[in-house]
C-alpha positions as CSV (number, residue, x, y, z in Angstrom):
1,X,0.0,0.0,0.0
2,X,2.3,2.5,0.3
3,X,4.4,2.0,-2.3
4,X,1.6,2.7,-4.4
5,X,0.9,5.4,-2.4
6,X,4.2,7.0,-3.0
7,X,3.5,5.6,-6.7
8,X,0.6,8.0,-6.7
9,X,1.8,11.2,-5.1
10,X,4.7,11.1,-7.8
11,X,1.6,10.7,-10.3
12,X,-0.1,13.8,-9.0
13,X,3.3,15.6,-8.8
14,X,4.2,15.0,-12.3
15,X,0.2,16.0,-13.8
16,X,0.5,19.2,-11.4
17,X,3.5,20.1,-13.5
18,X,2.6,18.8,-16.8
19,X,-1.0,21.2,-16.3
20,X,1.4,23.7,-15.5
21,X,3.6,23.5,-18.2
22,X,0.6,23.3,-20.5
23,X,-1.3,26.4,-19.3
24,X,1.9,28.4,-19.3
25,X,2.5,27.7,-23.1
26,X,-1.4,28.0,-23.8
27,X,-1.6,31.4,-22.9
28,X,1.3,33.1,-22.8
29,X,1.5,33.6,-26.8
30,X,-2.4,35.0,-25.7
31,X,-1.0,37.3,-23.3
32,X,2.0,38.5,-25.6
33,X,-0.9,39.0,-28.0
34,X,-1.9,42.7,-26.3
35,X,1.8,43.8,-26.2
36,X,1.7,44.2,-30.2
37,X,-0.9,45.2,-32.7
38,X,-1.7,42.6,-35.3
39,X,-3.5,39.2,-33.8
40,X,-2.4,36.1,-32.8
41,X,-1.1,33.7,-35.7
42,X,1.5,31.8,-37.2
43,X,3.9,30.1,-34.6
44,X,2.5,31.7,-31.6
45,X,-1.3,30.1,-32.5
46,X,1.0,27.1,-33.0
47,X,2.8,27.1,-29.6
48,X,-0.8,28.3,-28.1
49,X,-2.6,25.4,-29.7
50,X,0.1,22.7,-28.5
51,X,-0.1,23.8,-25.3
52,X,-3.6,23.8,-25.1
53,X,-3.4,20.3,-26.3
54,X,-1.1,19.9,-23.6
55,X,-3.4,21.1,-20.9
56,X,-6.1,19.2,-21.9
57,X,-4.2,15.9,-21.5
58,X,-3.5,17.0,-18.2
59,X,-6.5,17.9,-17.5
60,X,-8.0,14.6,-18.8
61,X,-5.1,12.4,-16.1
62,X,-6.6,14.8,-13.4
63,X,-10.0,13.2,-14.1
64,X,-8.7,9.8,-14.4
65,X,-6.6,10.3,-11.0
66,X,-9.7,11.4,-9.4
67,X,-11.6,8.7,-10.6
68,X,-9.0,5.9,-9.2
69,X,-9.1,7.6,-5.6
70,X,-13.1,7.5,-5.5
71,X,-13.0,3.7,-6.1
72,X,-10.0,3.1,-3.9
73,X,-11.3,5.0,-0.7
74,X,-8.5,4.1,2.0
75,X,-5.7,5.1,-0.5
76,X,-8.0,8.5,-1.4
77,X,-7.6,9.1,2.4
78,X,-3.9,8.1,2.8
79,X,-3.3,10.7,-0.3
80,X,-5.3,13.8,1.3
81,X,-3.8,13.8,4.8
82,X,-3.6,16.8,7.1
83,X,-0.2,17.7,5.5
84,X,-1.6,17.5,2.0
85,X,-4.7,19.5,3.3
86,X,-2.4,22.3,5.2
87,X,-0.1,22.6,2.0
88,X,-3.6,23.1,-0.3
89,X,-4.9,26.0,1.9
90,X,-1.3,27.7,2.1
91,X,-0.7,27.8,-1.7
92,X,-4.9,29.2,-2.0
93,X,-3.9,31.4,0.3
94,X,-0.4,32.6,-1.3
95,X,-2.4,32.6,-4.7
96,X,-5.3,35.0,-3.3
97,X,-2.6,37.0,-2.1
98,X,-0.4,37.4,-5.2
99,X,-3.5,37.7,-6.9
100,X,-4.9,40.4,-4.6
101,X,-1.2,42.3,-5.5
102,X,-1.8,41.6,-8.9
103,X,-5.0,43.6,-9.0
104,X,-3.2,46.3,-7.3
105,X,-0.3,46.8,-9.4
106,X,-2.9,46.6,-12.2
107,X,-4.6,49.6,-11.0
108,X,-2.2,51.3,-10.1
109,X,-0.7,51.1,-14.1
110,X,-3.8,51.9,-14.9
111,X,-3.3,55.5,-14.2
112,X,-0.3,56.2,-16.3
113,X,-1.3,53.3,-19.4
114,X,-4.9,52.5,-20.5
115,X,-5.0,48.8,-20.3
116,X,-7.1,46.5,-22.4
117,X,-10.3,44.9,-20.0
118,X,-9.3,41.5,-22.1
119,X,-6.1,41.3,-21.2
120,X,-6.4,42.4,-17.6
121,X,-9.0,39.5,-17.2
122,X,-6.8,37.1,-19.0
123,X,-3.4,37.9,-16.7
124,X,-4.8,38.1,-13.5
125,X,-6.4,34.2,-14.5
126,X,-2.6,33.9,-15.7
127,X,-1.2,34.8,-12.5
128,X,-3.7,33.2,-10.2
129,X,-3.7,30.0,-11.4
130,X,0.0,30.1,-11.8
131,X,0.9,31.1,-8.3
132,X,-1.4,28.4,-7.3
133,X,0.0,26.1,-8.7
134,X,3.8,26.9,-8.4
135,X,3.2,27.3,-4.1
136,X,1.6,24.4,-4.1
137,X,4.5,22.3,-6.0
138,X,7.4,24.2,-4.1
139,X,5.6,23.9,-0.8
140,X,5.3,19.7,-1.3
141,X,8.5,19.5,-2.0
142,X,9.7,20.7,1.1
């Protein structure tokens, strides 16, 4: 049991990152979109594409994974211990916060540059999601 246990936490460590990697490379060439003036094509709709590919695999494993622990009840418990519970609330919380100064050095830019709604709805998704999951990967690893 728990060497498929420890079998498992190095599966949902390596789909945290793959996600990651994946929503990174999906929108970033989105993001870099608003920083010139003609739209998004050629190799950056290529890179975006891939890596939306690549986040939708991802995203398909993390349905799977979930679907293993719900038939497999004593390992789901063994996987979402206190620790694992403790280290999920402190990377929310380090995400709302980054978030939260985000917003605020949005708004504060805002004065001096007249930002796009679009692309301040699309970053602040960018950053939230990616400080979410980056605390939560660095904090496990300790």
């Amino acid at each position: 049991m728990a060497s498929e246990t420890a079998r498992l936490e190095i599966n949902r460590r390596k789909i945290l990152i793959g996600n990651l990697v994946g929503f990174i490379v999906w929108q970033l060439p989105n993001l870099f979109h608003y920083f010139t003036s003609r739209p998004l094509a050629g190799w950056g709709s290529i890179i975006s594409a891939i890596g939306g590919l690549v986040w939708a695999y991802y995203l398909f494993r993390i349905v799977q994974f979930s679907r293993l622990l719900r038939k497999k009840r004593e390992l789901a418990n063994s996987l979402n211990d206190e620790y694992i519970q403790v280290i999920r609330f402190k990377s929310f919380t380090i995400g709302f916060w980054v978030l939260m100064g985000f917003i605020a050095f949005l708004m504060a830019i805002n004065g001096f540059i007249d930002l796009n709604v679009s692309f301040v709805l699309l970053s602040s998704i960018f950053v939230g999601v990616i400080a979410i999951l980056i605390s939560y990967l660095v904090i496990e690893k300790d």
